[in-house]
Structures are given as structure tokens and as C-alpha cells.
N, C-alpha and C positions, 0 to 999 in steps of 0.2 A: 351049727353054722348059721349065720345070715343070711338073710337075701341076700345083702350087699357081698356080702362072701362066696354065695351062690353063683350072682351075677359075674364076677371077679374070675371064679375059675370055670367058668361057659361061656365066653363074650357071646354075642349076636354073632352069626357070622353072615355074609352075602355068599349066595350062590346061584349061579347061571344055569338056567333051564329052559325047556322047550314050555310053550305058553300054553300047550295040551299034558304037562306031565303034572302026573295030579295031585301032588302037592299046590302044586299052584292052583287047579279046579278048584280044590278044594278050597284053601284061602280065597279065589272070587264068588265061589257061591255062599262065604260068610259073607263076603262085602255085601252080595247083590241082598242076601235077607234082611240085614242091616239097616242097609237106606232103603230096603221097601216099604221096610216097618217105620223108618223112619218117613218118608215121603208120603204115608198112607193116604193120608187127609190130603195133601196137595192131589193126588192122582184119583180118587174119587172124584172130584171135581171138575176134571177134564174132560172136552169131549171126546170123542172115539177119534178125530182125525189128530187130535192135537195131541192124544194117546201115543198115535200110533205116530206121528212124525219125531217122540219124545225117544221111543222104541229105536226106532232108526239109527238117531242121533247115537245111542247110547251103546249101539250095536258092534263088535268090535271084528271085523276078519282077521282072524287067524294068521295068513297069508300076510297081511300089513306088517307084522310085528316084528321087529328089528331086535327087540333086547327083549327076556323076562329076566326076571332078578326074583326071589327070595330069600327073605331074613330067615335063620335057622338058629333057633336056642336050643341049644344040645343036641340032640334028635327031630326036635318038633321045629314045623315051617312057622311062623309065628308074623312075615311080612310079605307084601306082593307090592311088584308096579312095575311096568313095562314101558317100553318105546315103540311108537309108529312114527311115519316122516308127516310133516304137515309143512308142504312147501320145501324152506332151507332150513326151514325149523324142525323138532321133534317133537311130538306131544307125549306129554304123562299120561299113561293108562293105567288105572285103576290101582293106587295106591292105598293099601289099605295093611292095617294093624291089628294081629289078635288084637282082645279087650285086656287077653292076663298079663300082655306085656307094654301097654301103655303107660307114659312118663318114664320109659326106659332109653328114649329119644330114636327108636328103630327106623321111625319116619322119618329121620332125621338122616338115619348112616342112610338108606333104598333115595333118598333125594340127593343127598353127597353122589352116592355112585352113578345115579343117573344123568349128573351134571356132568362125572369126567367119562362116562361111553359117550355122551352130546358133543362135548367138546372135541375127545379120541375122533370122531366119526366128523369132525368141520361142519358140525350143527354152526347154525346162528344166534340160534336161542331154543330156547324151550315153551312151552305153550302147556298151557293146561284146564280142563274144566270142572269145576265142583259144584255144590248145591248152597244154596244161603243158611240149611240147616246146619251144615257142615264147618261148624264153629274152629273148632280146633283143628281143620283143617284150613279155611281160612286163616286163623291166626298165623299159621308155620307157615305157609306159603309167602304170606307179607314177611314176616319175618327172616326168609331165606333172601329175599330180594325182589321178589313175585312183584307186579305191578297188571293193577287191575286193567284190562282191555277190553271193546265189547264183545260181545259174545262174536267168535267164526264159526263160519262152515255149518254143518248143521246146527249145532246147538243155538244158535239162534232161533229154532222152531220150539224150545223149552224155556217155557214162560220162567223169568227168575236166576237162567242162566249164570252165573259168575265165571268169565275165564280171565287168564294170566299169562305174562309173558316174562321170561326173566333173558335179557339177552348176555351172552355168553364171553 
């Protein structure tokens, strides 16, 4: 059998879950090792205040979170990304991709579905924050309709910031 034959009789599928069930931990403490490893060099260089307002920034309560969502390939949790309200808007929290299922376009269906709970829910728009390293994430957010805005709210205290608003 092929991948493509694999993929074919296992679609992705989305599934709604609480933002402490640990499928989902799990998938954010890939992300968080991810861009740590990836940010190493930028956060070396930081001072301790500008550390520590980056910490903040990136801090997510529990209590805020209106949706989690996970992609699930057969068995395995394989995507994460959530909703908070920001203002009339909603913000994407921490979207992220096993590595074994990328270019399978997952990021793709977890942004689809988070566009119609924003919409279901009489969001405005969407909002979201990423890193300059964050290439292919970059690219799919412009590509969904994303339009660059300056940094909100805190992430303005992270130097480098990129956020996004895609109105609704």
C-alpha cells in the first residue's frame, strides 16, 4: 500500500478537546522544544527583562481558551491550535504540526476549522502571532488571507514580533 493509499483510508480527522487533555500537552510541549531550539540564538541574547516580558507575552491561561482542536491520523494526535478572545476578535494559539505529517496540508484543515468556530462564535476576525523564523508558517498564513498588522497587546515587548489579522 502507499502513502497516498495510507493517507486515503486514514484522513486527518479534527477533534475537540479540553486544552489540559494530553494529547494536546503533549503536541504543545513539541511545539514549545521546537521554536526553543529554534529561537536559541535570538533568546541568548536577550536581557533578563526583555526575557522575561517575551515569557509573558507567550504565556497562555488555561481559563482564556474558548476552542482546542486536534488533528488525529488514525490513532496519533499529529496537529494542535486553539482559540482565545482578543477584543471582537479571536486569536490563534499555538498552531502547530507533527514534522511526520507535514505537506499533508493539516495546518491547513486546524486553520479551516478555526476560521468557522470564529465565524459560528460572531468573531470579527482573527488575529495571530508568529516568529520571523517561522517560514512556512509565514507563508500559509499570507496565503490563507492573513495580512500583516503590528505587533498587539503584549507581544510587542518581543523584539521581531510578526502578527496577523484576517477579517472574517
Amino acid at each position: 500500500m502507499s502513502s497516498r493509499d495510507a493517507a486515503y483510508r486514514n484522513p486527518i480527522r479534527i477533534e475537540y478537546v479540553d486544552w489540559l487533555d494530553p494529547r494536546a500537552v503533549a503536541l504543545r510541549e513539541a511545539m514549545d522544544a521546537e521554536t526553543s531550539a529554534m529561537y536559541a540564538e535570538f533568546a541568548s541574547g536577550q536581557s533578563a527583562e526583555v526575557t522575561a516580558a517575551i515569557a509573558d507575552a507567550l504565556t497562555v491561561d488555561p481559563a482564556e481558551i474558548v476552542t482546542t482542536i486536534i488533528a488525529v491520523d488514525g490513532e496519533e494526535p499529529v496537529g494542535h491550535s486553539a482559540l482565545r478572545p482578543y477584543g471582537t476578535s479571536l486569536e490563534v494559539k499555538k498552531v502547530f504540526v507533527a514534522e511526520s505529517v507535514r505537506g499533508r496540508g493539516v495546518a491547513r484543515l486546524l486553520m479551516g476549522e478555526l476560521e468557522a468556530i470564529a465565524r459560528g462564535r460572531g468573531a470579527a476576525s482573527l488575529v495571530l502571532q508568529t516568529g520571523p523564523l517561522q517560514v512556512p508558517a509565514i507563508r500559509l498564513y499570507e496565503d490563507l488571507g492573513y495580512v500583516a498588522i503590528p505587533p498587539y497587546g503584549k507581544y510587542g515587548a518581543i523584539p521581531g514580533a510578526l502578527c496577523y489579522v484576517k477579517v472574517l
